[in-house]
N, C-alpha and C positions, 0 to 999 in steps of 0.2 A: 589342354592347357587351362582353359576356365573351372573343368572338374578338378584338378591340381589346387587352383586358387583358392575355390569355396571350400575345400576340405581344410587348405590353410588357416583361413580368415576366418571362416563359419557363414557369412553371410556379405552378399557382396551385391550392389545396385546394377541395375544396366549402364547407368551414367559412367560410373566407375570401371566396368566393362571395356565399354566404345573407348574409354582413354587408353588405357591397360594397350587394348587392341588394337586401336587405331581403324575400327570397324564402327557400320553404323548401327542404330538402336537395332533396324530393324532385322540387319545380318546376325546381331548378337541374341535378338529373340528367336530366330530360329534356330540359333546353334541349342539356344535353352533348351526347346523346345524338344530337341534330340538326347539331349545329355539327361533332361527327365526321364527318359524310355529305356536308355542304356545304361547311366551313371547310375552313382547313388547320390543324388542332385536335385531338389526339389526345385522348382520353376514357382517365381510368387509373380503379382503382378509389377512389381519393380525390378527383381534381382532374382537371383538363387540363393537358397539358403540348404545345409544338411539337415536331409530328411529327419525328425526323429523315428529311433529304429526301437527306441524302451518306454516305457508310459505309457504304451498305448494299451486303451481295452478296459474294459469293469473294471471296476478295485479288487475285488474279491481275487481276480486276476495278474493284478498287479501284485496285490499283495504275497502272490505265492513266487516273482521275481525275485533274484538275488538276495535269500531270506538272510541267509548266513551273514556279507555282509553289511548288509543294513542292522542285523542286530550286533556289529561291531561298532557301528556309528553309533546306535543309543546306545550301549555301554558308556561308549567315550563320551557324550552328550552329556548323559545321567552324573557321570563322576566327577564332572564336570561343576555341576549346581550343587549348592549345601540345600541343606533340607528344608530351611525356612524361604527360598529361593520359589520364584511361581514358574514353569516349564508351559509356553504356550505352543498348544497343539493348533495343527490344520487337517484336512487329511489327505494329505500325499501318504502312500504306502510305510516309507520310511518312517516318517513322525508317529502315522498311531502304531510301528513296533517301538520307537523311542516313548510312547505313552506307558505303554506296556512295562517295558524296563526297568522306566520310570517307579511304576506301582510295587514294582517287586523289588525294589532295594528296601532295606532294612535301616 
């Protein structure tokens, strides 16, 4: 039922737990506790939250994740802005292929 919840919610407190449950902190830290080892359920020091299961790892790495589409998103991005428009980058993987995209429109 708590693994249920945070998949719902995405991130959810102990506080808010013990109500839900009618359980105390310290029964609902150990249920955490379990659901980290079995679920797919990260244990924080307050709450659970879903694990992240993408982003992780080098860039170089990342950047070879979900190429196709990401370089759907900077298409749509790029056609987005007219030409005299500034496109500010970071480097999350997606943005420097939206850089990219960017460069190459005509």
């Amino acid at each position: 039922m708590i693994a249920g919840l945070v998949r719902q919610v995405g991130t959810v407190s102990v506080e808010e737990l013990c109500t839900k449950f009618e359980s105390s902190a310290e029964t609902i830290r150990r249920d955490l506790n379990v659901l980290a080892n079995v679920e797919n359920v990260k244990k924080m020091h307050a709450g659970a939250t879903i694990p992240l299961t993408e982003g992780k790892g080098p860039l170089p790495q990342r950047l070879g994740d979900n190429v196709a589409a990401k370089w759907e998103i900077a298409k749509k991005a790029v056609a987005m802005a007219s030409p005299e428009q500034t496109i500010t980058i970071d480097t999350q993987p997606r943005v420097c292929i939206n850089a990219s995209a960017a460069t190459r429109r005509g």
